[in-house]
C-alpha positions as CSV (number, residue, x, y, z in Angstrom):
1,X,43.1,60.2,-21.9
2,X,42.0,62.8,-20.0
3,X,38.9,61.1,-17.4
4,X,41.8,58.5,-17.0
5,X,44.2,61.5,-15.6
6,X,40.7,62.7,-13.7
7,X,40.1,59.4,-12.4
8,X,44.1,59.7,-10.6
9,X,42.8,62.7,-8.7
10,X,46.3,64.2,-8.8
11,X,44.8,67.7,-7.8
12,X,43.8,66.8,-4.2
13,X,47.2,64.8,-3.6
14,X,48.9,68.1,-2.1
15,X,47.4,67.0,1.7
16,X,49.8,64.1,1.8
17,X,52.7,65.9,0.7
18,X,51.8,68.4,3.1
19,X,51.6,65.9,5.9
20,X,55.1,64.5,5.2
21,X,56.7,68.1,4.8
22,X,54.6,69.2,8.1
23,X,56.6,65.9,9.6
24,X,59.9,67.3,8.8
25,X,59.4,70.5,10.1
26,X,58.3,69.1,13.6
27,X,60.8,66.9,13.8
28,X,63.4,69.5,12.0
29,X,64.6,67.2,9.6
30,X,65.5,68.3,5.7
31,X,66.6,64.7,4.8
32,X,65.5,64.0,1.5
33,X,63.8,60.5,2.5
34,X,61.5,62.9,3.5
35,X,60.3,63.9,-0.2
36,X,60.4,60.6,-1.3
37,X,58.3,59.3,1.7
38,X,55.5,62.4,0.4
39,X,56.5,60.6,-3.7
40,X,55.6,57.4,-1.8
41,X,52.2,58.5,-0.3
42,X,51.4,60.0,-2.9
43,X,51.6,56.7,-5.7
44,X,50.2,54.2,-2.8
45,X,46.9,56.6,-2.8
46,X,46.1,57.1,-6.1
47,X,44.3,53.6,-5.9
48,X,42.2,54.9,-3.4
49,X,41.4,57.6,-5.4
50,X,40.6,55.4,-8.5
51,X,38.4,53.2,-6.1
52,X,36.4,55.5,-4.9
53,X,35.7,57.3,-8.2
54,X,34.6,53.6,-9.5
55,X,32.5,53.7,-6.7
56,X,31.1,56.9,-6.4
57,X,30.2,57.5,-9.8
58,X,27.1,54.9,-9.6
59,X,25.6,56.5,-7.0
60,X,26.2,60.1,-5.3
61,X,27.9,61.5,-8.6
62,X,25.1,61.1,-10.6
63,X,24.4,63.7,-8.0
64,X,27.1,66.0,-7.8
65,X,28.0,69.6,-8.7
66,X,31.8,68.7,-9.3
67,X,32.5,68.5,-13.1
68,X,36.1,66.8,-12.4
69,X,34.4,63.6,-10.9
70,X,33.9,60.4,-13.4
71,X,30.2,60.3,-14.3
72,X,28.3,56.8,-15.7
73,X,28.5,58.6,-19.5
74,X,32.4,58.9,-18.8
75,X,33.4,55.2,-21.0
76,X,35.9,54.3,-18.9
77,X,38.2,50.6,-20.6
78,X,37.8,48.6,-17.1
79,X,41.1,47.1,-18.6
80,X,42.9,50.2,-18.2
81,X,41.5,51.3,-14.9
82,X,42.2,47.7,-13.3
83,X,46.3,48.2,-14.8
84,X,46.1,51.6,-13.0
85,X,45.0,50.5,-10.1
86,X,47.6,47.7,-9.7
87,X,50.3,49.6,-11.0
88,X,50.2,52.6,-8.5
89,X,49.3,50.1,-5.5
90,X,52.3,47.9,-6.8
91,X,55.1,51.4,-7.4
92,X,53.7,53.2,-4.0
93,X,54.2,50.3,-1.8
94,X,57.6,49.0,-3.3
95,X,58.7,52.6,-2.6
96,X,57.5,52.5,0.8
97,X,59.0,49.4,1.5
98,X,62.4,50.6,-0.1
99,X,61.6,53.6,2.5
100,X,61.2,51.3,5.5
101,X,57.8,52.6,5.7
102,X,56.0,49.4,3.9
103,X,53.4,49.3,7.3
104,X,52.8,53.1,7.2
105,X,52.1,52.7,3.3
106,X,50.2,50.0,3.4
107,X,48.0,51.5,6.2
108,X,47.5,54.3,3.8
109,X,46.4,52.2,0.9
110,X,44.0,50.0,3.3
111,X,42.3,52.6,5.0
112,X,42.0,54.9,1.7
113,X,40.2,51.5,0.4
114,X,38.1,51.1,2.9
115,X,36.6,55.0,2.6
116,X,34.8,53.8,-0.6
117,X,34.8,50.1,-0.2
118,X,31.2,49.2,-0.1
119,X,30.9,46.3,3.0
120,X,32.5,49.0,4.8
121,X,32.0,52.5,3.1
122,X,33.2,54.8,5.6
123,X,32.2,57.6,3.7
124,X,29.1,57.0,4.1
125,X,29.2,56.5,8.0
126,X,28.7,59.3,10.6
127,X,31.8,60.4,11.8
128,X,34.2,57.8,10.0
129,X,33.1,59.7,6.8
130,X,36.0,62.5,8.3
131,X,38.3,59.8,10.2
132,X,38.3,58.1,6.5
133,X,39.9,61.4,5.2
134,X,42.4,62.6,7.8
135,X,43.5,59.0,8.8
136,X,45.1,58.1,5.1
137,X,45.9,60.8,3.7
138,X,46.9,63.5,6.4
139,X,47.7,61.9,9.9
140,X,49.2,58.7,8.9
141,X,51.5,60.4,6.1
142,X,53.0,62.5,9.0
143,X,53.2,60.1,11.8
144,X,55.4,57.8,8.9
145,X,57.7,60.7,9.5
146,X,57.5,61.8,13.2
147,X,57.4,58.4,14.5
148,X,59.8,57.7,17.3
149,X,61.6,60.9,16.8
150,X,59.0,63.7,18.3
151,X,58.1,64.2,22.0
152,X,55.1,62.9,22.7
153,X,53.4,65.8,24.3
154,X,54.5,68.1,21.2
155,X,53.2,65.1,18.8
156,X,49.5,65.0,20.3
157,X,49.0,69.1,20.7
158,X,50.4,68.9,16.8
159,X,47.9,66.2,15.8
160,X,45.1,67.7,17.9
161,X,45.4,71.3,16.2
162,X,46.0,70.3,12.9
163,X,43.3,67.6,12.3
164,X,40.8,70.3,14.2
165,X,42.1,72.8,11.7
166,X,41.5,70.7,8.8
167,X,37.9,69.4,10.0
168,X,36.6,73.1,9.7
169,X,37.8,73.8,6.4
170,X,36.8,70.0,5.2
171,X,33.0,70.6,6.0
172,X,32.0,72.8,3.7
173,X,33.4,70.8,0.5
174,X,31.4,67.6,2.8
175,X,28.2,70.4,2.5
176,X,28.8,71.4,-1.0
177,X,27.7,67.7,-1.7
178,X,24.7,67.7,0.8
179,X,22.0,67.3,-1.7
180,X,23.6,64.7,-3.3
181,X,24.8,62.4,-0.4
182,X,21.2,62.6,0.9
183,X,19.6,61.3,-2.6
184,X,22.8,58.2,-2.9
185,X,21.4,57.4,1.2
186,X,24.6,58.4,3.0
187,X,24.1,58.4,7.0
188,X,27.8,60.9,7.2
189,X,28.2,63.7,9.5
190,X,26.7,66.7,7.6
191,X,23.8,64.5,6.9
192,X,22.9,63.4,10.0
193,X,23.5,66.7,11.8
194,X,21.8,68.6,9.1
195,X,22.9,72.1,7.4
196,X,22.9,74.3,10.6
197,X,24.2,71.7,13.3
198,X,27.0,71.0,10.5
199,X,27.6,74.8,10.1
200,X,27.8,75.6,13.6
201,X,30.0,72.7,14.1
202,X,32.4,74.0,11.2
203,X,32.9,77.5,13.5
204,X,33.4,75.4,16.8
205,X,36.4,73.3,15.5
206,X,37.5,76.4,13.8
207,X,37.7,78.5,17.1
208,X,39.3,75.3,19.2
209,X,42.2,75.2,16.3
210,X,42.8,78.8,17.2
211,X,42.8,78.2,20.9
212,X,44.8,75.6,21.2
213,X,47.6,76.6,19.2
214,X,48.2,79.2,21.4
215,X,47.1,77.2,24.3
216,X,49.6,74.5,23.2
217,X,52.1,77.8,22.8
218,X,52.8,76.5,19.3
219,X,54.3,79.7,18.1
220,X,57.2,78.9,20.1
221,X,58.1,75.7,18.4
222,X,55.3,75.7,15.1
223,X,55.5,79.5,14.1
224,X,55.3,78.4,10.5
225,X,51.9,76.9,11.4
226,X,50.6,80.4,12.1
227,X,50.0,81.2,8.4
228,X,47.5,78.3,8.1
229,X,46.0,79.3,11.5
230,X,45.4,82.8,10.1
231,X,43.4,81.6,7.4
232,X,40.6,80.2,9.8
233,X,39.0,83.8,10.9
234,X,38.0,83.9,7.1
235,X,37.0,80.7,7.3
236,X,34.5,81.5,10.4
237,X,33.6,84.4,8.4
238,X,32.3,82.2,5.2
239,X,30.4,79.8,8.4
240,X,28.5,82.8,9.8
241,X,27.8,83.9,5.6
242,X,26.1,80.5,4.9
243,X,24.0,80.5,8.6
244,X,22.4,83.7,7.8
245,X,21.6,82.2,4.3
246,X,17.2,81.8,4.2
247,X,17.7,78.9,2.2
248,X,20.0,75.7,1.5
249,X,20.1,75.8,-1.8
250,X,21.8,79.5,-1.5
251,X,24.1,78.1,1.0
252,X,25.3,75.0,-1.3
253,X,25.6,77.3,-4.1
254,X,27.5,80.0,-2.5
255,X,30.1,76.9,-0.9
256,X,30.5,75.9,-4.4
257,X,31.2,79.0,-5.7
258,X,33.8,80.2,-3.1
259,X,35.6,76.0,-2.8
260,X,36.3,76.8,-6.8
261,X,38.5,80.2,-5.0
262,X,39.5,78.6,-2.2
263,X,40.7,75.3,-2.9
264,X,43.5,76.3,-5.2
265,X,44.6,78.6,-2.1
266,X,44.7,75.5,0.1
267,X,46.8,73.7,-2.9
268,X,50.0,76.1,-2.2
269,X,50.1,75.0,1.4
270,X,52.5,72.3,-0.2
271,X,55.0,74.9,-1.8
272,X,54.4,77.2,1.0
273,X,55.3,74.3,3.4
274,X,58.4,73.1,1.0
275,X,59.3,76.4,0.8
276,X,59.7,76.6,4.7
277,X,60.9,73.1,5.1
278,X,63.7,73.4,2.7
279,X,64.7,77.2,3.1
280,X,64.2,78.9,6.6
């Protein structure tokens, strides 16, 4: 039972229910449809998830340091996965269209498809490897909710700060895997740029998150973005750690050690975000 509850990826779901909460809050909305929008995105992903674990686990897993991914010695009953996978496609779509949001989930389900689906494989693609992430599963969740109801200027300097924001703490779990995307073959971003291009691009998108928010005077009208803002500086500091690093193999195993701390900090951005969204 439990590689098929691995196989859901239910602990990286958080980013899309931060996305629709983050929609509320620019939009200053607390209408329920709003959680059951992030319920929504959250069900009509989980196939992507299953898909790319399928995937990934005949190739670059064999590879990876990240014990909660399916591996070829995890016996997986192809009858159960294929129920799975039609089920939560099936439940996350009908909510969505219940929602009025069928085209926003079905955009989500398609393009979280398409990040492992091999013709196409953005994942392994420079560039697309991060538009395959934020596109499903952050932008797209958000824009469900903002759509037609935000001013437009507000709704690209929101966009612009927060996918920037995300990008810099994205690359190192993308470098944590560098060893292992090269032997699977991937052509992605931190492969083609290499460890120190990818590390110095990490710190630039960092420092252009911080500058725009207050170029974009987003503490007038996003103050409760500041707290994930605040976290960057210590994530520049962990980007200049891992350049002075002699050696690669230090710097992949130091990322790994501190995503284990640091990803379950990211994780309460959802309850620190419902927290704000339904209480202040």
């Amino acid at each position: 039972m439990g590689k098929y509850i691995r196989l859901l990826r239910l602990q990286d779901q958080y980013v899309e229910v931060s996305a629709a909460l983050m929609g509320g809050l620019v939009i200053h909305s607390q209408s329920l449809l709003i959680i059951w929008w992030a319920i929504a995105a959250v069900l009509v992903s989980v196939p992507a998830y299953i898909f790319n674990e399928i995937i990934d686990h005949e190739d670059v897993d064999k590879y990876s340091w990240n014990t909660n991914h399916i591996r070829l010695q995890d016996r997986l009953d192809s009858r159960v996965v294929l129920l799975l996978f039609i089920l939560f496609s099936v439940v996350g779509l009908f909510f969505s269209w219940r929602l009025g949001l069928f085209g926003w989930g079905l955009f989500i389900w398609v393009f979280g498809i398409l990040y492992s689906f091999k013709p196409v494989r953005l994942k392994r693609r420079f560039v697309l490897d991060l538009a395959g992430q934020l596109f499903p599963f952050l932008i797209i969740p958000f824009l469900a909710v903002v759509w037609g109801n935000a001013n437009t200027d507000l709704l690209v300097a929101f966009l612009i700060v927060i996918s920037v924001s995300i990008c810099s703490m994205l690359i190192p779990y993308q470098l944590a895997d560098y060893d292992a995307d090269k032997k699977a073959g991937f052509s992605n971003t931190h492969v083609v740029l290499g460890m120190a291009y990818s590390l110095e691009l990490g710190i630039g998108l960092a420092f252009i998150a911080i500058v725009f928010y207050f170029l974009f005077e987003m503490q007038r009208w996003a103050l409760w973005l500041l707290p994930i803002i605040i976290i960057l500086p210590t994530v520049i500091a962990l980007y200049i750690r891992w350049i002075r690093m002699p050696t690669n193999s230090k710097k992949i195993t130091d990322m790994q050690h501190w995503i284990r701390i640091y990803k379950p900090i990211t994780q309460l951005m959802a309850v620190y975000l419902f927290i704000v969204w339904r209480f202040v």
